[in-house]
KOLTOR-744308 format. One record per residue (C-alpha): residue number from 1; x, y, z. Coordinates in nm, 4 decimals. Example, Ala and Ser with C-alpha at 12.3 -4.5 7.8 and 13.67 -1.06 7.14 Angstrom:
2
{1 {1.2300 -0.4500 0.7800}}
{2 {1.3670 -0.1060 0.7140}}
END
This chain:
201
{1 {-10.0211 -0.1728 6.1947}}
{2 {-9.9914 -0.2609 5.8292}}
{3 {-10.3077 -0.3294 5.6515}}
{4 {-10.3959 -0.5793 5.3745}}
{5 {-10.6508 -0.4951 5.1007}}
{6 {-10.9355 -0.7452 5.0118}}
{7 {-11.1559 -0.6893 4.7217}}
{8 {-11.4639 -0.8789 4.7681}}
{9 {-11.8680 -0.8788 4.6471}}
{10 {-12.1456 -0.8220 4.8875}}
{11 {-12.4241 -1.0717 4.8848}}
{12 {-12.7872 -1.1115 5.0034}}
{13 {-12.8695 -1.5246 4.9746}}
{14 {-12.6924 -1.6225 5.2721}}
{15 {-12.8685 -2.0006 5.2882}}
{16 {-12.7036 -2.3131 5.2555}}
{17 {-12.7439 -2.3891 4.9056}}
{18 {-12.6582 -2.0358 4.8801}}
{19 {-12.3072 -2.1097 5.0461}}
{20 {-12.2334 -2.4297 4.9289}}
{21 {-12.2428 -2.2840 4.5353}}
{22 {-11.9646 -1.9966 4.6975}}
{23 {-11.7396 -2.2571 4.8091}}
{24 {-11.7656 -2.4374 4.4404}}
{25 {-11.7136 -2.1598 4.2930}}
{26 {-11.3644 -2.1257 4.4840}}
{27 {-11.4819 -1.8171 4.6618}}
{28 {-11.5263 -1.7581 5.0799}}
{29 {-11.8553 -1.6895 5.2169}}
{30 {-11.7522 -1.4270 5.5261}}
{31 {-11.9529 -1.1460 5.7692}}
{32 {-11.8188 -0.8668 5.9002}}
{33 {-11.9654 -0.7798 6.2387}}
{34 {-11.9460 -0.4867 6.4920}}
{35 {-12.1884 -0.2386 6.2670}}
{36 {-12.4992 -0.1656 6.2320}}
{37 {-12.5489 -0.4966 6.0931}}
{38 {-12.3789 -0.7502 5.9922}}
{39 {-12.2778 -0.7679 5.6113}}
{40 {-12.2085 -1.0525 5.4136}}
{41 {-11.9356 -1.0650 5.1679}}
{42 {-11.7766 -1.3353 4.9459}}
{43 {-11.3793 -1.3071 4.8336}}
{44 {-11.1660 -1.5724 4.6046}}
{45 {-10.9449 -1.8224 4.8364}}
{46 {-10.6317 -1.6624 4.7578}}
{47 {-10.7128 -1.3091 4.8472}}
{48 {-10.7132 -1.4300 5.2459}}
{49 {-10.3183 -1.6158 5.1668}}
{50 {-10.1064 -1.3286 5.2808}}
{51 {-10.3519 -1.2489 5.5950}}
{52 {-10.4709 -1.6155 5.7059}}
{53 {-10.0838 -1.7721 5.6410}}
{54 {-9.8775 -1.5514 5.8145}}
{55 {-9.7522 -1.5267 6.1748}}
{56 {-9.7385 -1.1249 6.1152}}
{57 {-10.0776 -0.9654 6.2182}}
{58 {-10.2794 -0.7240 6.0171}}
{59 {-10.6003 -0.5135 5.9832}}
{60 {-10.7906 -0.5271 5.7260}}
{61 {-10.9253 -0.2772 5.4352}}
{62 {-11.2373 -0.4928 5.2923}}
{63 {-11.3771 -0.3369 4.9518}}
{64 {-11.7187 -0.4183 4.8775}}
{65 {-11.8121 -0.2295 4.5246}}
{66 {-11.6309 0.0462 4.6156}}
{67 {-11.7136 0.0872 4.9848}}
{68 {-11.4569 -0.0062 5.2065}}
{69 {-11.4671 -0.1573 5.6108}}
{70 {-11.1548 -0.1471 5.7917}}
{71 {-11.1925 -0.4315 6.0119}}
{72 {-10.9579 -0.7302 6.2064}}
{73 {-10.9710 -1.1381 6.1374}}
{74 {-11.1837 -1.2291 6.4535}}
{75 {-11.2900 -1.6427 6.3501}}
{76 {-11.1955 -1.8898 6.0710}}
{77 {-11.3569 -2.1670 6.0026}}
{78 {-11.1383 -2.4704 5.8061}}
{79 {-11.2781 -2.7953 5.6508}}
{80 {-11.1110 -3.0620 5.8751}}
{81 {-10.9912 -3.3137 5.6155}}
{82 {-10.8478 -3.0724 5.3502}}
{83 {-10.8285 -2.7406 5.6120}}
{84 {-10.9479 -2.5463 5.2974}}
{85 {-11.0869 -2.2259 5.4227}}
{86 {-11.4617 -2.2857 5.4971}}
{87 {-11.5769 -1.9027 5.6518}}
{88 {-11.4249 -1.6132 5.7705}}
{89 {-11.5749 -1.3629 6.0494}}
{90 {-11.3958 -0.9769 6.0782}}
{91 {-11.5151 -0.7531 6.3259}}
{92 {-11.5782 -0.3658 6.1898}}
{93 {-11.3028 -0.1567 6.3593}}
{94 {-11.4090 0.2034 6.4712}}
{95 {-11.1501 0.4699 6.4846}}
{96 {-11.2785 0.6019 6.8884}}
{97 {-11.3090 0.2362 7.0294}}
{98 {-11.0529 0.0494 7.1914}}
{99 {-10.9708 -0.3297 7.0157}}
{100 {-10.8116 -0.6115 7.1318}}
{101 {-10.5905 -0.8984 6.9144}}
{102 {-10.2701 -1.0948 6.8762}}
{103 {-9.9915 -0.9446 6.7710}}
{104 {-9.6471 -1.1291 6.7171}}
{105 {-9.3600 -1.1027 6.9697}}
{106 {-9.0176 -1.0258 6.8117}}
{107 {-8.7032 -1.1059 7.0137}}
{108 {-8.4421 -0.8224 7.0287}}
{109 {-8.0855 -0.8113 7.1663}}
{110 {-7.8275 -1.1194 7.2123}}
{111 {-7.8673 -1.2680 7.6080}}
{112 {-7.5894 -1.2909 7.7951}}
{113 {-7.6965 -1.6502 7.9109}}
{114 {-7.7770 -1.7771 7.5743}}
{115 {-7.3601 -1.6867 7.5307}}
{116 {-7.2707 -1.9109 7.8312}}
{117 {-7.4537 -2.1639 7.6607}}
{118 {-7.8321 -2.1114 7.7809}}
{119 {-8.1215 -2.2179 7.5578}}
{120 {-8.3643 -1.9619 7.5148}}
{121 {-8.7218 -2.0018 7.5459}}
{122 {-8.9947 -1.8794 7.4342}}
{123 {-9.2654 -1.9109 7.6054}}
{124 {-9.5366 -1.6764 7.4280}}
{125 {-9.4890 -1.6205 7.0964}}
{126 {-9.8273 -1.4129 7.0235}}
{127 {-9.9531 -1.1691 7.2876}}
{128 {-10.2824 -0.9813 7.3296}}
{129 {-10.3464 -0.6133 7.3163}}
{130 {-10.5865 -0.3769 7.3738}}
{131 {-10.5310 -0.0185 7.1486}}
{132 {-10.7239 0.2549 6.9348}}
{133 {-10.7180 0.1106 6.5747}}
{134 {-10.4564 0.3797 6.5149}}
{135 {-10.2241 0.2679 6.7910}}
{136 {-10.2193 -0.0985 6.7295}}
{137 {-9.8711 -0.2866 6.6737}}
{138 {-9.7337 -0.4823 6.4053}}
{139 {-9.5444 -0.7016 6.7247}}
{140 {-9.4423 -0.6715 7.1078}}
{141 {-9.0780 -0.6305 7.1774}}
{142 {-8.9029 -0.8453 7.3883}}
{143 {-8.5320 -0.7507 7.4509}}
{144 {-8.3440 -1.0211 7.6169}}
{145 {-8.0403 -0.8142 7.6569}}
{146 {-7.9947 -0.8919 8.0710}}
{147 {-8.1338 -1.2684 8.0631}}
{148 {-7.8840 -1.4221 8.2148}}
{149 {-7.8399 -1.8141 8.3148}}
{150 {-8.2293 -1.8950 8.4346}}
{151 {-8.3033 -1.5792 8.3946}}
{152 {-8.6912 -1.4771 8.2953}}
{153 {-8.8778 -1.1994 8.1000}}
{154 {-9.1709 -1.1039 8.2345}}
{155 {-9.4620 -0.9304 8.0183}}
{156 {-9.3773 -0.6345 8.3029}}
{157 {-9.0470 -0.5590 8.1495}}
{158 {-9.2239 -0.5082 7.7645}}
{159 {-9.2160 -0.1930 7.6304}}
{160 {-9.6280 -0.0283 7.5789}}
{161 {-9.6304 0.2536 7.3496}}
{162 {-10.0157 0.3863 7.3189}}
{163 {-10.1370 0.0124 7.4014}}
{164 {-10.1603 -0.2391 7.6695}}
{165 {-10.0914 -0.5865 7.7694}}
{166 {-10.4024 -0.8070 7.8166}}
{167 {-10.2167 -1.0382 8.0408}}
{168 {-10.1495 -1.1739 8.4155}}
{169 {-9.8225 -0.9488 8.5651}}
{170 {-9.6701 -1.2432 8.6299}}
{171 {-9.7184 -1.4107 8.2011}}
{172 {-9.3747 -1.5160 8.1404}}
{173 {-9.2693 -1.4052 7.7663}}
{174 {-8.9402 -1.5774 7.7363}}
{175 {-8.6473 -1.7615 7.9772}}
{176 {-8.2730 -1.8153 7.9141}}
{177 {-8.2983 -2.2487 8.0765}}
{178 {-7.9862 -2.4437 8.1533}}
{179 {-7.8894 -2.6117 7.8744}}
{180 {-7.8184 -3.0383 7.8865}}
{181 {-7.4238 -2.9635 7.7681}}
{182 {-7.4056 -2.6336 7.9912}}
{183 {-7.4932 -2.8363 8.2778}}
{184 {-7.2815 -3.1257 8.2383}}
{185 {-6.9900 -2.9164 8.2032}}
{186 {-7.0782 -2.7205 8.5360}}
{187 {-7.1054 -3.0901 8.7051}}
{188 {-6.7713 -3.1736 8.5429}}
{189 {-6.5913 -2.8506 8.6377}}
{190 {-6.7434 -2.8839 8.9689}}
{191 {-6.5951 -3.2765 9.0196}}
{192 {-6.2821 -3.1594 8.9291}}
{193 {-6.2994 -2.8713 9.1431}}
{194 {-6.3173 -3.0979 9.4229}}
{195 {-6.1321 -3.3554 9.3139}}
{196 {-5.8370 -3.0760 9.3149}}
{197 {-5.9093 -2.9736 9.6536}}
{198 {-5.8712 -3.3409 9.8084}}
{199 {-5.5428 -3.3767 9.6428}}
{200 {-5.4105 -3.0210 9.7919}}
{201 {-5.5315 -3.2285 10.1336}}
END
């Protein structure tokens, strides 16, 4: 999984006067847990725009004066009039422990039933996976190759390389549905289907 780089400055007053002079200062007040103990950081707002804004999903290489925490987004906190970015909490990743987050799904391969005038659906566009920080993905694949007419792809059928699927067997990924126009030309062909085999009568 790719990683993005944010430089930041570790701090000790972690009160709320303490916070509120962060935030006017444009910076984000953050912790990163899952150590020792926590540590409290601050970063400028646009250092977080190509992690926070993004469907893709990364980890993260923190750099605090030189020492560095490789670590994932776990909570973010946004103001709820301007959504400005109010705190951010990362979780410390360690290289022999097992993590689980969202990746993306990315949709390979051209359905058959989409063709035929299916609409395809999809149903879970972020899925949850448990890996060694090493093995984690950048997405899920989802090939919808053999979805035919109604057809659906089950998180079953997904491709696992060195990670696994933190969902029910039966999570539906994506489905090729019936479109409106693809049924009303069935019902048409159908009427005149019959209305051809009453005139052979």
């Amino acid at each position: 999984m790719k990683s993005i780089l944010i430089t930041g400055s570790q701090r000790e007053s972690v009160g709320k006067v303490a916070t509120k002079a962060v935030r006017n200062a444009g910076m984000v007040p953050c912790v990163i847990y899952g150590g020792s103990q926590p540590v409290h950081f601050t970063a400028e707002i646009k250092a977080f725009k190509s992690l926070v804004y993004t469907p893709n999903a990364h980890t993260v290489a923190i750099d605090l004066a030189g020492k560095t925490y490789n670590a994932i987004l776990q909570d973010i906190q946004f103001h709820p009039v301007s959504e400005a970015i109010l705190h951010i909490d990362f979780f410390q990743l360690n290289d022999e422990k097992e993590i689980v987050m969202e990746v993306p799904v990315k949709v390979t391969g051209t359905s058959p039933g989409v063709l035929l005038g299916g609409v395809l659906n999809l149903n879970q566009r972020r899925l949850k996976v448990k890996a060694l920080p090493k093995n984690l993905p950048d997405f899920v694949e989802a090939n919808i190759s053999e979805l035919q007419m109604g057809n659906k792809l089950y998180v079953t059928k997904l491709p696992t390389n060195n990670f696994k699927l933190m969902h029910p067997d039966n999570t539906v990924v994506c489905q090729v549905k019936i479109s409106r126009a693809a049924m009303k030309a069935a019902q048409e062909a159908a009427k005149a289907e019959k209305g051809g085999a009453k005139k052979k009568k």
